[in-house]
N, C-alpha and C positions, 0 to 999 in steps of 0.2 A: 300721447301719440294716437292713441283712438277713441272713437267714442264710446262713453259707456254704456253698456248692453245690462239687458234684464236676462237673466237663466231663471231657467226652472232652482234653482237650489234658493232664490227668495231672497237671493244676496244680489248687491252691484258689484261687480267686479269691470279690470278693462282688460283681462288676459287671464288663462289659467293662472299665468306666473304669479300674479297676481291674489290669486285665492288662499286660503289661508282656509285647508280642510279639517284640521284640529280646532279651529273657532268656529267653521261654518257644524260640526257635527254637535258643540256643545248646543250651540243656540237652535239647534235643531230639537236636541232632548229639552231642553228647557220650552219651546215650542209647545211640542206633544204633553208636556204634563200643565201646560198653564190651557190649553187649547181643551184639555177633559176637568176645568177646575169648576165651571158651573154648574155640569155635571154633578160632580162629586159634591161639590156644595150643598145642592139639593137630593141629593139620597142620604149623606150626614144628617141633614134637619129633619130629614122622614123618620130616619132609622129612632132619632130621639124622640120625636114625638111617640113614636107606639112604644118608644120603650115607656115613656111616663105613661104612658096607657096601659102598659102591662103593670106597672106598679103602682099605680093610680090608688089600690085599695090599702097599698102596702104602705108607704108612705108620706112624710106630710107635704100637702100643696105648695109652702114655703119653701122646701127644702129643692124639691123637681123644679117648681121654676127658675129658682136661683141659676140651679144646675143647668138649666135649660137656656136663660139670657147669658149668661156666658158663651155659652155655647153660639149662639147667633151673636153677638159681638164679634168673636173671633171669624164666624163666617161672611163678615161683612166688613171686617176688616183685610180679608184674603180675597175679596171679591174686587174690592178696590185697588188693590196689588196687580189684578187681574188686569182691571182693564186700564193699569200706566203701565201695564204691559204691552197689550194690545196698542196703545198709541207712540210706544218709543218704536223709531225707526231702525231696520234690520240692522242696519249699517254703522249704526251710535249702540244699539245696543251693547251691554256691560256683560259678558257671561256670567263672573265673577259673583259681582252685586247680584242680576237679578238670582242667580243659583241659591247665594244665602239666605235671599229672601224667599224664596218659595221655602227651602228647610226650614225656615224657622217657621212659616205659616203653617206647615207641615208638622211639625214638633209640635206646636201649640195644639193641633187639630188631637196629636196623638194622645197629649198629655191629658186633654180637656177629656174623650175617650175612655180613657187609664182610670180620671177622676171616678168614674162610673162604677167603681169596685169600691171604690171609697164613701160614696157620699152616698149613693143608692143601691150598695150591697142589703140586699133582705136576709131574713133570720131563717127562710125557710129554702130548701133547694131546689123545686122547680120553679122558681124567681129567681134565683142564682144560674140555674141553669139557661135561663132564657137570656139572662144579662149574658151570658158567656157566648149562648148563639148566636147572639147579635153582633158583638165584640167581633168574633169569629168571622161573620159573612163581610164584615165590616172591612174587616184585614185582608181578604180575600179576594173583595173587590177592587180595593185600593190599588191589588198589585197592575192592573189593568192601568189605572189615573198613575201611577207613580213609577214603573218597572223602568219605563227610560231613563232613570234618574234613580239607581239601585242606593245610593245612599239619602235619597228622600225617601224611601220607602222603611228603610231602616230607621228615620226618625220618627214613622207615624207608626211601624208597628209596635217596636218594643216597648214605649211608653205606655201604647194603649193594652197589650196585653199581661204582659208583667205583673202590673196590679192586682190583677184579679187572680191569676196563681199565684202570687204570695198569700192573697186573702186566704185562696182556698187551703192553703197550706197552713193556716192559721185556724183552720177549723177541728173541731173533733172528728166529725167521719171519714170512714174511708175513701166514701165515694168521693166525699170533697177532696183528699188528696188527690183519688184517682183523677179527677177532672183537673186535677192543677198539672198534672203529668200528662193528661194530653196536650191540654193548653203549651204546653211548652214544646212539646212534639210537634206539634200544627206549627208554634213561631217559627220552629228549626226548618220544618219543611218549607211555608213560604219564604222565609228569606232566601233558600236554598235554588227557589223555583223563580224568585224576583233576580236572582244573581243571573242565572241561565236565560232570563226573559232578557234582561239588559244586555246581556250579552246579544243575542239574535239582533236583537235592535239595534246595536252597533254595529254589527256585520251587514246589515241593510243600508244602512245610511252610508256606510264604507262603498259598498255596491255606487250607492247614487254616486258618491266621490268621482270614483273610476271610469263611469258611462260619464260623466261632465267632462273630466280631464280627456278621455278620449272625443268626445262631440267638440270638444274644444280645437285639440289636435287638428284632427282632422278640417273641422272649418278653417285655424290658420293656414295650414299647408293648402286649404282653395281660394285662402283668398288674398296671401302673401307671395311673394317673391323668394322665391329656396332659396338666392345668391345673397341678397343684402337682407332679407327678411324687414322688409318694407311693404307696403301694401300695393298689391298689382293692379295693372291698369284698373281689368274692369269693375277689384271694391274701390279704386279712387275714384269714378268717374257715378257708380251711385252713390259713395260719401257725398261729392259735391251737389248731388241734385236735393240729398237729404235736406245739407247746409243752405243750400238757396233758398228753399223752400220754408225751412224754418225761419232765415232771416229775415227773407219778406213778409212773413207772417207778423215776427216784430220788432221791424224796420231795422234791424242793425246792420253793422258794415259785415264788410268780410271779402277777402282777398286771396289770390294765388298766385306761385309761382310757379314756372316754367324753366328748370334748368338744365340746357346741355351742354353737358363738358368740351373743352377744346381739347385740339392735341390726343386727343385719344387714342385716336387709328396707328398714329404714331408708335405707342408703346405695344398695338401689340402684335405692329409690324415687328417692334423691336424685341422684345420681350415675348412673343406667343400670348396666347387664349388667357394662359395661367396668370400670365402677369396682370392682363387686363382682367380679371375676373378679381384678383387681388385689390385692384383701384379702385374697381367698384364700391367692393366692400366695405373699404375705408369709406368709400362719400358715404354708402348706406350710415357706417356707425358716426359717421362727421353730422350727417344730419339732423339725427337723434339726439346728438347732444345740445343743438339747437330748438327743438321743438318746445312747445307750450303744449302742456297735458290734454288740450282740446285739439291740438293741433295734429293733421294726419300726414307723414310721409310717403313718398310712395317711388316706386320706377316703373317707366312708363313703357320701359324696354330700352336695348340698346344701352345707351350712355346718357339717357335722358328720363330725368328724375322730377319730380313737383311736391309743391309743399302748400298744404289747402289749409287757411286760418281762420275759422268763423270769430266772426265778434272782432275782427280786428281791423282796425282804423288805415288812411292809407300809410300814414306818416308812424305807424310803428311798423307796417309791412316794409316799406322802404327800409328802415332799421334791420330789418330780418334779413334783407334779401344781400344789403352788406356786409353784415356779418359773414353770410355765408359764402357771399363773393371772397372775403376776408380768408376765411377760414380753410377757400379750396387751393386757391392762392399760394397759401403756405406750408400747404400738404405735402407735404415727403414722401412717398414710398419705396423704401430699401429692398432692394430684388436678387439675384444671384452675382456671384462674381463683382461685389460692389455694386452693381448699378444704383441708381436711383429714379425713379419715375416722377416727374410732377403735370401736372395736370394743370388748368385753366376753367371759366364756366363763361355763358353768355346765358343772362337770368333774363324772361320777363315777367314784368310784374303788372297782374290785372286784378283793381276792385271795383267795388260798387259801396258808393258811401253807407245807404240805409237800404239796401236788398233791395231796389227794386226789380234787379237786372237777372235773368233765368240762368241754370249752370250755365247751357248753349254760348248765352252771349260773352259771360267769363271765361270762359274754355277757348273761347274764338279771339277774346283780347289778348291772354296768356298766350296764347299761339303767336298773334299777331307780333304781340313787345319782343319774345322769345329769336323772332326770324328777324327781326327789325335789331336787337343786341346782336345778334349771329353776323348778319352783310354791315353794319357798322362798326367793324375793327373786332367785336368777340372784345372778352375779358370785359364785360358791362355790363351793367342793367339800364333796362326800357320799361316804360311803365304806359299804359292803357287803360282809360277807363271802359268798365267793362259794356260791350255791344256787341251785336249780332251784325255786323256790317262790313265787320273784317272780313277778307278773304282767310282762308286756309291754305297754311303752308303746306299739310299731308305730314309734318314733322311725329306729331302727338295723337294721330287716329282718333280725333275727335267722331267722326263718322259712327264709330263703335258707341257714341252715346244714345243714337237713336234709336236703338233698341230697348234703350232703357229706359228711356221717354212716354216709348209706346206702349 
């Protein structure tokens, strides 16, 4: 029923209703940590470079490389993760899937990390000590790359620091206990501050939710109809200038209707305002259930409604335009005291095979077919190819598009 719009939120949607803020919020946080991962990639491969530099005297070139090509494997494997991230689209994206896969590249970063108490633990303590400051700034930094994502950050801390106090705890001095016991205070406290960090960051992105859901709001209620929640004249009449413009651009058809009700005035001589605002409403939901996803309903005021079909040929508009003659035809509406209300339509119908023809001239054919079904009997369609030659009946305030021309 509308066309699909671009938000700030980096999603397609075709309505709030439509939005899905528990998915758009995941792929927001999976976003922000895949968006700090080249980053983080490249201060990881620093950090181990000076670390083999600080232990460079300590131990063997075999041993630090090994440790070290691991290491870039994995970062270059997480790189590449990166950017079929960067190339899958907002809208196909998997939360799910990509979630796992960042944790696991995440884990492996931790575990590779962790390795580092194991494979290039030194015999002396201010080497041990250095490996732990690194470790340390390491996890520290991380919470920055990973806090949106409180349980990725848990996979890359505890692997990585855990190691190294058990080592220490496996040593005879004191102080190497003591250093295993802060190390472990330090994990308690980041994850503690990674929990608080995701948090905030949730409640931000809630914020964005909210200011969408309202900017949304609020533009429908400018640019819909309160009564049938349809789209009012003046966004029908730049949808159509939209649709012209695009079709001409590449050549396809595209066609409109014109429909106003018979009989109308009738019920709400009969029946009051209520009753008639009750009718309406039904056409508004009658028409809805006939639309195509591209396709835009509208009321144009009064008892007079239109329906604008880009991409659509004349002989499936025809089809449309039956049904819907079909559909009003047989509308019933039950009112007080038994009544019943039925209604009638006199539809025109204006295309243009391959766009060449501007909203103007469509809008003046749909008029044209619309007042031509109206003075021959009502209960009809008339169909117009689309031109700027017709007079105007003053039915549809086509006048009102000149503003939007201009």
């Amino acid at each position: 029923m509308h066309a699909l719009s671009r938000y700030d939120l980096n999603l397609q949607v075709a309505s709030s209703e439509d939005f899905d803020a528990a998915r758009w919020i995941e792929a927001e946080r999976l976003r922000l940590v895949y968006n700090n991962l080249p980053t983080t990639l490249m201060v990881s491969m620093a950090c181990a470079a000076i670390l083999v530099a600080l232990l460079g005297q300590e131990l063997s070139w075999t041993r630090m490389s090994g440790w070290v090509s691991i290491g870039l494997l994995i970062s270059w494997l997480r790189y590449r993760r990166y950017r079929q991230f960067l190339q899958t689209p907002r809208r196909k994206l998997d939360g799910g899937l990509w979630g796992r896969r960042v944790m696991l590249g995440t884990g492996l970063a931790g575990v590779f990390w962790g390795s580092s108490a194991l494979v290039l633990f030194p015999a002396d303590l201010p080497h041990q000590v250095a490996i732990a400051f690194v470790l340390a700034g390491l996890c520290a930094g991380a919470m920055t790359s990973y806090a949106a994502l409180p349980r990725c950050y848990v996979m890359f801390v505890i692997p990585a620091l855990l190691p190294i106090a058990f080592r220490m705890t496996l040593q005879d001095s004191a102080i190497d206990n003591w250093m295993a016991l802060l190390i472990l205070l330090f994990l308690g406290g980041v994850l503690r501050v990674s929990l608080e960090t995701a948090r905030m960051i949730g409640n931000v992105l809630q914020v964005r939710v909210e200011n969408f859901k309202l900017t949304e709001a609020l533009r429908h209620q400018a640019t819909h109809d309160a009564l049938v929640d349809l789209t009012n004249h003046r966004e029908f009449n730049a949808r159509v200038v939209a649709v012209a413009r695009s079709c001409a651009q590449r050549h396809e058809p595209y066609a409109l209707l014109f429909i106003d009700l018979d009989r109308f005035k009738a019920i709400n001589d009969t029946g009051g305002h209520a009753a008639g605002d009750e009718v309406l409403r039904r056409i508004g939901r009658l028409l809805k259930t006939h639309l195509h996803p591209n396709d835009t309903g509208a009321r144009m005021g009064g008892d007079e409604f239109a329906v604008l079909m880009p991409g659509c040929p004349r002989e499936q508009a025809q089809r449309m335009a039956e049904n819907i003659l079909a559909a009003i035809d047989q509308l019933v509406v039950p009112w007080e005291r038994g009544q019943n209300f039925t209604v009638g339509a006199s539809i025109g119908l204006a295309y243009s095979e391959n766009g060449q023809h501007d909203a103007t001239a469509l809008l003046r054919a749909a008029d044209a077919a619309c007042y031509a079904a109206k003075t021959n009997g009502r209960g009809r369609i008339e169909t117009c190819e689309a031109s700027a030659n017709y007079e105007l009946s003053g039915r549809f305030e086509i006048s009102t598009l000149r503003n939007q021309l201009s």
